[in-house]
C-alpha positions in Angstrom: 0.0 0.0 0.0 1.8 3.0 -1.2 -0.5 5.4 1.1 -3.6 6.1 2.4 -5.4 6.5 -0.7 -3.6 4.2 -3.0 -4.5 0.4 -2.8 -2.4 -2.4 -4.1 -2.6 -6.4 -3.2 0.4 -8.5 -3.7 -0.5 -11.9 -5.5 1.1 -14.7 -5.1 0.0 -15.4 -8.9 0.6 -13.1 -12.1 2.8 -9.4 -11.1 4.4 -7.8 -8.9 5.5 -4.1 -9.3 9.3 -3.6 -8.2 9.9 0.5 -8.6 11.1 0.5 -12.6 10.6 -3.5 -13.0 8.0 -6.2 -12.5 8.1 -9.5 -11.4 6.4 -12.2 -13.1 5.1 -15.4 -11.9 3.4 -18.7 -12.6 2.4 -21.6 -11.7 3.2 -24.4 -14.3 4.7 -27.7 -12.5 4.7 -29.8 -15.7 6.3 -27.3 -18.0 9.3 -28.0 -19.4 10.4 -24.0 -20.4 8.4 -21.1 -19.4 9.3 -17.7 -21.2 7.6 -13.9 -20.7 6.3 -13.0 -23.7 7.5 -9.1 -24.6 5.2 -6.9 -26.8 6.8 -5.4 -29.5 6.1 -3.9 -32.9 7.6 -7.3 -34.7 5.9 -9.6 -32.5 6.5 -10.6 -29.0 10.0 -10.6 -27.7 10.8 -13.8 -24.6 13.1 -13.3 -21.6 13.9 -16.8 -20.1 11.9 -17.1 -17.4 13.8 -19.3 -14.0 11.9 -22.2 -12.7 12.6 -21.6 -8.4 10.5 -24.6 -6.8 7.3 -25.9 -6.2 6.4 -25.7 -10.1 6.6 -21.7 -9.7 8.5 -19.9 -13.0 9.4 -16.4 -12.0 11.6 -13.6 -13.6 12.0 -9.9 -12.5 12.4 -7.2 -15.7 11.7 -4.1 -16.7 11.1 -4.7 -20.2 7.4 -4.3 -20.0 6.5 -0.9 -19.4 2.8 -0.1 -17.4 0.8 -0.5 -19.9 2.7 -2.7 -22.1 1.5 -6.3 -22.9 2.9 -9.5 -21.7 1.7 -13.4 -21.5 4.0 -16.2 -21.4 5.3 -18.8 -23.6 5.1 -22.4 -23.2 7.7 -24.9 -23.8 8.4 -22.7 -26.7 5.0 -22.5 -28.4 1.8 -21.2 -27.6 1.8 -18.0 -26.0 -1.1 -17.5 -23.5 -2.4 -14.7 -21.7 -1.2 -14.1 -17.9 -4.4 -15.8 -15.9 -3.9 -13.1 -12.6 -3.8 -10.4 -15.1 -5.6 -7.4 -13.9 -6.4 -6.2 -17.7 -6.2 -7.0 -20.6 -4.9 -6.0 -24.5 -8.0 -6.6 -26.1 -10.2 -9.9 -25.2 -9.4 -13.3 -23.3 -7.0 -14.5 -26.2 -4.8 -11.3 -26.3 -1.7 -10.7 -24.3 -2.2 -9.2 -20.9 -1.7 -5.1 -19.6 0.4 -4.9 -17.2 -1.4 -2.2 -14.4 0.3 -0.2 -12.0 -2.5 -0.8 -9.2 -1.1 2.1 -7.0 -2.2 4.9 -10.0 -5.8 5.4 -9.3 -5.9 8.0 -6.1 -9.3 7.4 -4.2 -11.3 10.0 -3.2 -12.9 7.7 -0.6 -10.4 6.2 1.8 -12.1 6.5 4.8 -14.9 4.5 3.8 -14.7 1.8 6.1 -18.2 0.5 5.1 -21.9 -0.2 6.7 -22.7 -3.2 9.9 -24.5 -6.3 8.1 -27.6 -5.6 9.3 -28.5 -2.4 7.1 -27.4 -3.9 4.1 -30.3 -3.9 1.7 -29.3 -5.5 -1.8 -29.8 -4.6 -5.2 -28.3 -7.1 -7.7 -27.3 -5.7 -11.0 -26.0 -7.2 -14.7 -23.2 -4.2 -15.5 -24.4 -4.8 -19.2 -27.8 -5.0 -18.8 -28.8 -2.2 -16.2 -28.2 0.7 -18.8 -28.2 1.4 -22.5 -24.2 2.1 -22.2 -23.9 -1.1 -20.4 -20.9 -0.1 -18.2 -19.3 0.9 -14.7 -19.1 5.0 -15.4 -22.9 4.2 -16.6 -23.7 2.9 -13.1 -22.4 5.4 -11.2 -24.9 8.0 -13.1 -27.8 5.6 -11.3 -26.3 5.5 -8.0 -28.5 8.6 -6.3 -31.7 7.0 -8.0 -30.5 4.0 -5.8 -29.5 5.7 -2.4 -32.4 7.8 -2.6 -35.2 4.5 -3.1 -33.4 3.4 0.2 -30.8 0.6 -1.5 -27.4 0.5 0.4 -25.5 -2.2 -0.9 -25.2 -2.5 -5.3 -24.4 -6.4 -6.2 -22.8 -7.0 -9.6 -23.3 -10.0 -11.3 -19.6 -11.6 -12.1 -17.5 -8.7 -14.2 -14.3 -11.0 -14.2 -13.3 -11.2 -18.1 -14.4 -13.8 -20.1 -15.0 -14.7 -23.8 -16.9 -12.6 -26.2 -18.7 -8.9 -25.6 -21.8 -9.9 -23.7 -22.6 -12.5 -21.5 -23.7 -13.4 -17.4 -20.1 -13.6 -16.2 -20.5 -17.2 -14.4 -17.9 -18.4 -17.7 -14.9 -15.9 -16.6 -11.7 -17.2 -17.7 -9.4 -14.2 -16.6 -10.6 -14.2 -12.5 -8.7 -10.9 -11.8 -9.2 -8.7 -14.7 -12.6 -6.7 -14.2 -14.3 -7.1 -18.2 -12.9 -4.7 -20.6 -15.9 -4.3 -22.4 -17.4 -2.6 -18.9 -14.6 -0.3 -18.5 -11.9 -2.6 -17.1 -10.0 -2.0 -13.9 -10.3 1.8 -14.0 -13.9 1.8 -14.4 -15.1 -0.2 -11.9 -12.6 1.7 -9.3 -14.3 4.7 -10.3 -17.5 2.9 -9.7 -16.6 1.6 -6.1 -15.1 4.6 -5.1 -18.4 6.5 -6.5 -20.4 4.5 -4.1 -18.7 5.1 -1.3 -18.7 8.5 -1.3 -22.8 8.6 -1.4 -22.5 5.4 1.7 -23.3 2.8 -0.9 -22.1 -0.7 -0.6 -20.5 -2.9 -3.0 -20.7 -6.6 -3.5 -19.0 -8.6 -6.1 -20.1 -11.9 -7.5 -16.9 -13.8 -7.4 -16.6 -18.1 -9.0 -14.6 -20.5 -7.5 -15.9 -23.6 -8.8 -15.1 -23.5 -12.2 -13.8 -21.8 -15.6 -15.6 -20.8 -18.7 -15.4 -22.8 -21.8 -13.6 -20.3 -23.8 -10.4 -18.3 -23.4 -8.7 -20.8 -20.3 -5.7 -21.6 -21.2 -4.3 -22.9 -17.3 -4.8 -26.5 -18.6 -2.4 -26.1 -21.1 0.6 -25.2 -18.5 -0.9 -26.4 -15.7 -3.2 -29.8 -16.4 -3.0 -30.5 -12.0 -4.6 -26.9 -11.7 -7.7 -29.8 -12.6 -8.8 -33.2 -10.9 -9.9 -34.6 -14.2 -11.5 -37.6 -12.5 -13.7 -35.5 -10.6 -16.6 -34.1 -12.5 -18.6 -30.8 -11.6 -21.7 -29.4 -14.3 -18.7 -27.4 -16.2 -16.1 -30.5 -16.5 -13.5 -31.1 -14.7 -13.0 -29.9 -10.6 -10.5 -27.9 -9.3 -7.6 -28.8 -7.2 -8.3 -27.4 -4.6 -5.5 -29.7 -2.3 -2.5 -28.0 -4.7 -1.8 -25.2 -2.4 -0.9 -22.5 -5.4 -4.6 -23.7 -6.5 -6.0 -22.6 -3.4 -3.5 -19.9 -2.7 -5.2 -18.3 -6.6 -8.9 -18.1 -5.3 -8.2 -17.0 -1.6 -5.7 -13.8 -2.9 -8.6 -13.5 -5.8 -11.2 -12.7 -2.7 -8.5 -10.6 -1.2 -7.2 -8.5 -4.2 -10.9 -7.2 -4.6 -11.6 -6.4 -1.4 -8.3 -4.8 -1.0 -7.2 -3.5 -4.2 -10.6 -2.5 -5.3 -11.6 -2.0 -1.8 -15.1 -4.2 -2.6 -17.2 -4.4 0.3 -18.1 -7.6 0.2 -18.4 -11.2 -1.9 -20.9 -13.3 -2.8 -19.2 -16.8 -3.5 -21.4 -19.0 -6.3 -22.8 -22.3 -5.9 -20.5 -23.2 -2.9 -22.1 -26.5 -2.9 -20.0 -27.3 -6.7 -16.6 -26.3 -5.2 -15.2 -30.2 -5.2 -12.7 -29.7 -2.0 -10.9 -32.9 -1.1 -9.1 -31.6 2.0 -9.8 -31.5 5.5 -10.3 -27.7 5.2 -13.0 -26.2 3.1 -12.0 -23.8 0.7 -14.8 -21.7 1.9 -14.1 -22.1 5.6 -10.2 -21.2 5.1 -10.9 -18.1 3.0 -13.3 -16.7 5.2 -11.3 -16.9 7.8 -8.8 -15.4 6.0 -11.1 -12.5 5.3 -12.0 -12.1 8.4 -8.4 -11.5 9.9 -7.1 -9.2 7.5 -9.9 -6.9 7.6 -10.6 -6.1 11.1 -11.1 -2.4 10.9 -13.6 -2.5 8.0 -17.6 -3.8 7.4 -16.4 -6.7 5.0 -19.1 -9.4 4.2 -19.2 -12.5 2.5 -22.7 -14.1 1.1 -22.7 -18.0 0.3 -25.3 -19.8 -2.6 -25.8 -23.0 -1.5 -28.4 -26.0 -2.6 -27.2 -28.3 0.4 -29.1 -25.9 3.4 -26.1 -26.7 5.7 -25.0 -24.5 8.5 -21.8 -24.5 9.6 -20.5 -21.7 7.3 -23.3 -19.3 8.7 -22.7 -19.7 12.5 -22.6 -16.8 14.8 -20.1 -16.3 17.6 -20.7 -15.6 21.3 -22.0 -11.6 20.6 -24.0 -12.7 17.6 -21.4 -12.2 15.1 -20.8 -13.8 11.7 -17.9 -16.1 12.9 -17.3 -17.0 8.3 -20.2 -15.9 6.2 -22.3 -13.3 6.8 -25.2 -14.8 5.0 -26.9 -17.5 3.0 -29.0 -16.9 -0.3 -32.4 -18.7 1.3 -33.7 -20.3 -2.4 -36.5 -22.0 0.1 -38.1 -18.8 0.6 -37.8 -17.9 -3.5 -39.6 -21.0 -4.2 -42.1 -20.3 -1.6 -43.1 -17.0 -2.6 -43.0 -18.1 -6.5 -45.3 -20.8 -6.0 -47.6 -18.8 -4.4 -47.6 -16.1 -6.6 -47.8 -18.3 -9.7 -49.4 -22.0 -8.7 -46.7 -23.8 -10.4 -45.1 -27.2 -9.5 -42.8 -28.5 -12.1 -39.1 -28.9 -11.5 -37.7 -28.0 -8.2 -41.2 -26.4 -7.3 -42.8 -29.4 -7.1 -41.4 -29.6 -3.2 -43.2 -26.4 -2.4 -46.2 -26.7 -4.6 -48.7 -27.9 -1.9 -47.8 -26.4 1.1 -46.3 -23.2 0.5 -47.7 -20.8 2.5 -46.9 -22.8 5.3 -43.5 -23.3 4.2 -42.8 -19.7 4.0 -44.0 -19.1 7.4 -41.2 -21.5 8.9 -38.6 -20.5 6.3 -39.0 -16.6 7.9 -39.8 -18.1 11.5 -36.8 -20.2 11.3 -34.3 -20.1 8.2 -35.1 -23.2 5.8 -37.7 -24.8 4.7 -35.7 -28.3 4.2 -34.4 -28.9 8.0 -33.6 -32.8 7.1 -36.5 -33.5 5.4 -37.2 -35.7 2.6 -36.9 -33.7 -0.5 -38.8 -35.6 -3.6 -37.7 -33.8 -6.2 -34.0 -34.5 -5.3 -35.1 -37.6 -3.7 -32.7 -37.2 -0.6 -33.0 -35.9 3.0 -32.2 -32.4 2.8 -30.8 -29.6 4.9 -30.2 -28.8 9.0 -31.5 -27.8 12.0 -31.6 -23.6 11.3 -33.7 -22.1 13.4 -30.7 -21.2 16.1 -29.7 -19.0 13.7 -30.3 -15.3 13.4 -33.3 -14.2 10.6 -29.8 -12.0 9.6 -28.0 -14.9 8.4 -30.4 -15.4 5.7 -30.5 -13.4 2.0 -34.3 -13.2 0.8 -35.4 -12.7 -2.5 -38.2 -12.9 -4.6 -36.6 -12.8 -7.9 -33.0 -12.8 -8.8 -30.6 -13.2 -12.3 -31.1 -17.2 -12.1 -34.8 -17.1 -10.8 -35.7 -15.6 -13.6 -33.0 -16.1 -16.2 -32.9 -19.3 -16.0 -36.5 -19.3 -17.1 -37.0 -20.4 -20.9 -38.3 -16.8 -21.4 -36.7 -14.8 -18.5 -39.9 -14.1 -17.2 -40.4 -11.8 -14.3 -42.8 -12.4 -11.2 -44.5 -9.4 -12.3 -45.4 -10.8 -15.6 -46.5 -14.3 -13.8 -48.8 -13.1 -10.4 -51.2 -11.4 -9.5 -50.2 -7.7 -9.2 -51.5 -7.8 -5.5 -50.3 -10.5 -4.5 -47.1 -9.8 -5.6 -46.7 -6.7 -3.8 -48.1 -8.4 -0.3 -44.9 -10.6 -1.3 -42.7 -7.3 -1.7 -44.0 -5.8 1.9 -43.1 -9.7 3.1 -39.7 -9.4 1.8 -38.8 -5.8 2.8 -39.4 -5.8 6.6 -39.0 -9.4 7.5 -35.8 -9.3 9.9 -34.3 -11.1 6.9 -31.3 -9.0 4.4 -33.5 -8.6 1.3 -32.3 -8.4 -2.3 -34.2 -7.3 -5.5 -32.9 -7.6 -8.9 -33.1 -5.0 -11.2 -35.8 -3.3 -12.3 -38.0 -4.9 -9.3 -38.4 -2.1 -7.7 -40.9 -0.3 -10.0 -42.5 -3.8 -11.0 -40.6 -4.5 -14.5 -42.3 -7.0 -16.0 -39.9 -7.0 -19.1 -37.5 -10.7 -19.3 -34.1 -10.9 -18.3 -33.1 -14.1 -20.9 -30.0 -16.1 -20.5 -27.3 -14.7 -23.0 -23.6 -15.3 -24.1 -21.5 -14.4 -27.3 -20.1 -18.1 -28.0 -19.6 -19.0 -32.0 -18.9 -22.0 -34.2 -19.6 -25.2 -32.4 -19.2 -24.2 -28.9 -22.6 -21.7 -29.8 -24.5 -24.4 -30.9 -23.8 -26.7 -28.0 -25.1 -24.0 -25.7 -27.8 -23.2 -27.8 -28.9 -27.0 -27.8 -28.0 -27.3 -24.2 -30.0 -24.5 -23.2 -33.1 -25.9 -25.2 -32.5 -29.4 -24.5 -32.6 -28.7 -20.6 -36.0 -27.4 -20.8 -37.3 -30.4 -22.3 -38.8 -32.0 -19.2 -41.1 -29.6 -18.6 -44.6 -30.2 -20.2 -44.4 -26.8 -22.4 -41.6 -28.0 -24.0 -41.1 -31.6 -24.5 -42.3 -30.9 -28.2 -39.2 -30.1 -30.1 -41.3 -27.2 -31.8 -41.7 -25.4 -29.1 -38.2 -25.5 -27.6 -37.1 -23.4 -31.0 -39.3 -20.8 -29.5 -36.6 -20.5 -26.8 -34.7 -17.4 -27.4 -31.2 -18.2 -28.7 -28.5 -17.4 -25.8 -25.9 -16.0 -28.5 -28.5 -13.9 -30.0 -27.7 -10.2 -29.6 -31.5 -9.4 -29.8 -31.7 -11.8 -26.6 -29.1 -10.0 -25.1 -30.4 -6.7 -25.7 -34.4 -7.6 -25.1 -33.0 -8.1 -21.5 -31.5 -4.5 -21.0 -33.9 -2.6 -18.2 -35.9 -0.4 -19.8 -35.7 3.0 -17.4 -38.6 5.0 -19.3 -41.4 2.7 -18.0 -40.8 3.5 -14.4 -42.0 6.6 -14.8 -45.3 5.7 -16.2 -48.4 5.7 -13.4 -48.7 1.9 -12.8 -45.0 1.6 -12.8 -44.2 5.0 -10.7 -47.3 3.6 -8.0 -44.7 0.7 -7.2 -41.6 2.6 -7.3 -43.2 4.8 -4.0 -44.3 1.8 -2.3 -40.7 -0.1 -2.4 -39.5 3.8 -1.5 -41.8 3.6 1.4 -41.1 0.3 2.4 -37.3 0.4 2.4 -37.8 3.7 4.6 -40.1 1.7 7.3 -37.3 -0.7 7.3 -34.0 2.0 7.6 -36.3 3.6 10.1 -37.9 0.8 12.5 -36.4 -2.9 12.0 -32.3 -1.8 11.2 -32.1 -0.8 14.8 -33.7 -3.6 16.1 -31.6 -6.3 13.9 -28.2 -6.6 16.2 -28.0 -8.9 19.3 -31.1 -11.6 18.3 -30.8 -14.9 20.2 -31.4 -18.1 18.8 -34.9 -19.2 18.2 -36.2 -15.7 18.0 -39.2 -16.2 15.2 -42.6 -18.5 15.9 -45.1 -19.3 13.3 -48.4 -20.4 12.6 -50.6 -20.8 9.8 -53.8 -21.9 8.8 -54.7 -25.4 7.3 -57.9 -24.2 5.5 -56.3 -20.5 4.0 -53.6 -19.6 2.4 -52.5 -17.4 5.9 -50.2 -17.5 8.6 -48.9 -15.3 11.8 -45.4 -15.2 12.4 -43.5 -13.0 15.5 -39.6 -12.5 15.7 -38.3 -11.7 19.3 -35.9 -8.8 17.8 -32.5 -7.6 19.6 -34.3 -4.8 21.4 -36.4 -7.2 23.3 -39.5 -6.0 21.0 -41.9 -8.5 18.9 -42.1 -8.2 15.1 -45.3 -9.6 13.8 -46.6 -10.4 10.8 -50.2 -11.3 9.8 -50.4 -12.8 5.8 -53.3 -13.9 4.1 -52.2 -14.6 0.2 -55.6 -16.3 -0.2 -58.1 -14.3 -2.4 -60.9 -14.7 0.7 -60.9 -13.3 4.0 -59.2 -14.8 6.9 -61.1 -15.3 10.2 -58.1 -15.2 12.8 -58.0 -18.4 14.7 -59.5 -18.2 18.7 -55.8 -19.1 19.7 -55.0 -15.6 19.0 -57.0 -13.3 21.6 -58.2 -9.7 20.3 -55.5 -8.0 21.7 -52.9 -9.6 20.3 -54.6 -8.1 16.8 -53.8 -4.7 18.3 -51.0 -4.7 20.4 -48.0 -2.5 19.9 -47.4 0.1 17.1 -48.6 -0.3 13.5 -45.6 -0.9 11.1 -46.9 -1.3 7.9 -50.8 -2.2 6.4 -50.8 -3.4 2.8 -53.7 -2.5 1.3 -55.0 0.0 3.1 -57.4 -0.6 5.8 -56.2 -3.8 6.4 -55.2 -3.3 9.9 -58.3 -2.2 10.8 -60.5 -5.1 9.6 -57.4 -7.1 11.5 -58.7 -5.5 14.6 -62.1 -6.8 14.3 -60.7 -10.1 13.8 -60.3 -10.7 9.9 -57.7 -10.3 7.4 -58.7 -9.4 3.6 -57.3 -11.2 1.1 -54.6 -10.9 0.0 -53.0 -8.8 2.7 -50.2 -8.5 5.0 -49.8 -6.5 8.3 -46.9 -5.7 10.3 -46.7 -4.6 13.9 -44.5 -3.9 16.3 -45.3 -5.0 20.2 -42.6 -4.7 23.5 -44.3 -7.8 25.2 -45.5 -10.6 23.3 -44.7 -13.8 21.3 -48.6 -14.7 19.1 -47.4 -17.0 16.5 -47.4 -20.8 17.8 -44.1 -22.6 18.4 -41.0 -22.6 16.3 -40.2 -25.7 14.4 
C-alpha cells in the first residue's frame, strides 16, 4: 500500500511491481520451459523465465512498461495470456496489460463500510442495467438507488471472459474486471463513487469452475484440474494444490483490497469439489475475516445443500465466516404462491407453501432434514438457532428468472397484489433482502439467458439451453423448444437491458413509491432492532384451510415483530388461539392494502394482505419448528 489512498494487493499469482521492474510469476509444474512474452512492434520478444520450486516460474524485468503487454510462452510454443492479469490487451486471447494498481488515487479512503444488518441488496447485470452497459454508466444511477433506500449495489460476475456480452459465471481471466465494462479503472471509479454517497458494493466472485472459452491454465498447468472429478462445467478444481487454493483466496482478497469491494458473494459453494480436510470456503473466510478487522467486510454464500456451519454466529451474535446464505426455500415459496406452479424444483413447495414460507421466515429453511422428492434425498439442518440475519431473501434474482425459458419476471406471472403483499413480506421481514433489477418499479420485461459463443461451442449452448428445458410439459415438443430465445442472439441480449422509461409511467411509478416507502419503514424501525437476536427468536403459525399465517420474531431490542399474511383471495377469520388483543398490540408498522389493519382488529384479514406490527411484550405466532 503506497498510502492512504492508494490500494495495491500483492498476488502470489501473475505481477508484482518492483519501482522500474515487475516481477512475473506462474504456476506451471509440468512445463518444461516457461518464457515472458514481450510486446513489441515485430511480435513478442521472450526473456527466459527461471523455474525456483514448487512448479513456480518467475523472472524480474523491466522490459514491460505499465501499460505494455505481456503473456508467457510455453515450452516454446503457444503463448497465452497471464491468468492473474488485472487487464487486458484486447479480449481473453490477447496478451495481458500490465497495471500499476497504486495509480488510481481514491477520493474515498475512509470509507470503512456499513454493519451487516442495514445492508439492503440490489443485484445488477453491468451490461444489462443501462443502454451504455458499463461501470461510469452505473455510477450516473447511483442517487436514484441511495435515494429509493438501497445500500449495498451487487454486480453479477465482471471478471473477463470470452466474447462482448454475457452473465459472467464463464470468466476465464478471475482478476481482470471485463474490458468491455470499462476494465479495472472503471469499476474503481464505480466503487469509489459509491462510497462516497455510503453505498455498498458486492462482487459476485466463482470458484468452482472456468468458462469454456479463453482458459488456457490446462495447457501449462493440467493438476490446476482433478480430471477424475466431474462438476456441471467439467473437470474440478484442485483445490489440495496449495498455489490452487492460494489463486482463489488472494482473488477474494485482491478485490476487497485492491478495489476495496465491500463484500463477496461466493457462487454455488455446494460445486466447489474440495478434497481436503479444510474447506476452501471455511479457510478463505477466515482469512477475510483476519485481515480486515477495521472494515464492514461481508461475504454471502449460494448453496443447494441448506447446511449451517459456514453461517454460524459467535458468542455476541457475530458472523464467525459468512455473513449470509442466499435462502432459495423462501424464493420458491413465494413463487409458487404467486404463480401456482409445481414442475421442477417447485414441485417440493407446490402444496404447502404458505406454510413453508412461514417456517422459512420463522426459522431459516424450509428443508431442515426432510425428505426432499424432487431431489429424492434428505435435505438440509436444523436452522432455526440462527439469526433471521444470516439469511438473504429474495423474490426474484438473475437465475430465478433467467434461468426461465423466457426470462420471465414475477411481475409478468402473479397477480399484481399478490405480488406486492410478497414485496412488503420481503422488505421488513428481519431477513437481508435483495431485489434484482428493475423490481423495484415492477418491470415485468424478461431478463433471458445470454452469451456471445460462436462456431460449435454456440450451438452446444444453444442446444443445451433448449434441451434442458425439455422436461417440462411446455416443451417436451421439439417445436416449441425453438421458441426459446437463442442465448448467443444479440437481440436476446439486448431484449434483457432494463428499460428505465417505463418506471415513470403511473402503474410503474405507484410501485416505485411503495418499495421507497417500504425500504424507509425498514432503515427507520427494524435496522435498529436487527443486532443482538438470540437463537430461536421467530414462531409461526398458519392456517390449514387458507392460504394465511402469523409469524412473530423476538428482535435484539427485546420488542416482537409480527406479521399477519393472508395470500388467499378470501378473508381470513383469525383463529380463537390468538386473543383480540394480540390483533392490536403494539405500534402499526406497515398495512398493505390499506385498511387492512383495521379489519385485523375486528378479527379478519382481507385477502390478499399483509400486516406488520410492532409490540414490546409478546410472542402470538405458535411454536417454532
Amino acid at each position: 500500500m503506497a498510502s492512504t489512498n492508494r490500494y495495491s494487493f500483492e498476488t502470489s499469482w501473475g505481477t508484482s511491481r518492483q519501482g522500474d521492474a515487475t516481477r512475473f510469476r506462474l504456476w506451471a509444474p509440468s512445463a518444461g520451459q516457461i518464457e515472458l512474452a514481450v510486446d513489441a512492434e515485430t511480435g513478442p520478444d521472450f526473456v527466459t523465465m527461471d523455474k525456483v520450486g514448487g512448479g513456480w516460474w518467475e523472472v524480474t524485468s523491466d522490459r514491460v512498461a505499465v501499460g505494455g503487454g505481456y503473456g508467457f510462452r510455453i515450452n516454446g510454443d503457444q503463448v497465452v495470456p497471464d491468468p492473474a492479469a488485472r487487464a487486458q490487451m484486447g479480449d481473453v486471447h490477447s496478451l495481458s496489460r500490465l497495471v500499476e494498481p497504486t495509480d488510481y488515487q481514491w477520493s474515498s479512503s475512509d470509507w470503512r463500510g456499513r454493519p451487516w444488518e442495514e445492508a439492503v441488496f440490489y443485484e445488477l447485470h453491468t451490461g444489462a442495467f443501462t443502454p451504455d452497459g458499463t461501470f461510469e454508466a452505473i455510477i450516473e444511477k447511483l442517487d436514484y438507488l441511495k435515494e429509493l433506500g438501497i445500500t449495498a449495489i451487487e454486480l453479477m460476475p465482471v471478471a473477463q471472459f470470452a466474447g462482448r456480452r454475457g452473465w459472467g459465471y464463464d470468466g476465464v481471466l478471475l482478476y481482470c474486471p471485463h474490458e468491455v465494462y470499462g476494465g479495472a479503472e472503471g469499476l474503481k471509479r464505480l466503487v469509489d463513487a459509491a462510497h462516497q454517497r455510503g453505498l455498498m458494493v458486492f462482487l459476485d466472485v466463482v470458484y468452482n469452475h472456468f468458462g469454456p472459452d479463453g482458459n488456457y491454465i490446462g495447457a501449462y498447468a493440467p493438476e490446476f484440474f482433478h480430471e477424475e472429478i466431474h462438476t456441471p462445467w467439467g473437470a474440478a478444481i484442485a483445490y489440495d494444490e496449495t498455489p490452487v487454493r492460494q489463486f482463489m483466496i488472494d482473488n477474494a482478497l485482491f478485490w476487497l483490497e485492491e478495489y476495496q469491494i465491500d463484500g463477496l458473494r461466493l457462487d454455488a459453494i455446494d460445486s466447489i469439489k474440495d478434497t481436503t480436510d479444510t474447506p476452501l470456503v471455511k479457510e478463505l473466510a477466515a482469512t477475510v475475516r483476519e485481515r480486515f478487522p477495521d472494515r464492514h467486510v461481508h461475504l454471502t454464500t449460494e448453496d443447494d445443500r441448506n447446511i449451517t456451519w459456514h453461517v454460524e454466529r459467535g458468542e455476541a451474535g457475530e458472523p464467525r465466516l459468512i455473513s449470509g446464505e442466499w435462502n432459495d426455500d423462501f424464493h420458491h415459496c413465494a413463487h409458487v404462491i404467486a404463480t401456482h406452479e409445481a414442475e421442477g424444483y417447485y414441485a417440493d413447495y407446490g402444496r404447502h407453501s404458505v406454510e413453508q414460507m412461514a417456517k422459512c421466515l420463522a426459522t431459516g429453511f424450509v428443508y431442515q432434514g426432510e425428505y426432499s422428492g424432487h431431489r429424492e434425498r434428505n435435505v438440509g439442518e436444523p436452522s432455526g438457532h440462527l439469526p433471521p440475519t444470516a439469511f438473504v431473501n429474495f423474490i426474484q434474482n438473475h437465475d430465478q428468472i433467467g434461468n426461465r425459458a423466457f426470462g420471465d419476471r414475477l411481475t409478468d406471472l402473479g397477480s399484481r397484489r399478490t405480488v406486492e403483499c410478497l414485496q412488503a413480506i420481503l422488505l421488513l421481514s428481519p431477513q437481508i433482502p435483495l431485489m434484482f433489477m428493475g423490481e423495484e418499479f415492477g418491470d415485468p420485461d424478461p431478463f433471458c439467458f445470454f452469451t456471445d459463443f460462436h462456431g460449435e461451442l454456440g450451438d452446444l449452448v444453444r442446444e443445451g439451453r433448449r434441451a434442458e428445458f425439455g422436461k417440462f410439459s411446455a416443451f417436451r415438443d421439439e417445436e416449441a423448444r425453438k421458441l426459446i430465445p437463442d442465448p448467443n442472439a444479440e437481440t436476446t441480449f439486448r431484449d434483457s437491458r432494463l428499460d428505465w422509461s417505463i418506471k415513470d409511467r403511473p402503474t410503474y411509478r405507484r410501485r416505485l413509491e411503495l418499495t421507497r416507502r417500504l425500504l424507509a419503514t425498514r432503515q427507520r424501525v427494524i435496522v435498529p432492532l436487527l443486532s443482538g437476536i438470540e437463537p430461536h427468536s421467530g414462531k409461526w403459525t398458519a392456517s390449514q384451510d387458507s392460504r394465511a399465517f402469523v409469524v412473530s420474531w423476538k428482535l435484539g431490542s427485546g420488542q416482537i415483530l409480527h406479521l399477519f399474511a393472508n395470500l388467499d383471495d378470501e378473508p381470513w377469520a383469525i383463529p380463537e388461539g390468538v386473543a383480540k388483543a394480540d390483533l392490536t398490540c403494539g405500534d402499526l408498522v406497515h398495512a398493505y392494502p390499506r385498511g387492512a389493519d383495521e379489519e385485523l382488529q375486528g378479527g379478519v384479514l382481507p385477502g390478499p394482505s399483509v400486516v406488520f406490527r410492532l409490540d414490546t411484550q409478546r410472542l402470538i405466532a405458535g411454536p417454532s419448528a
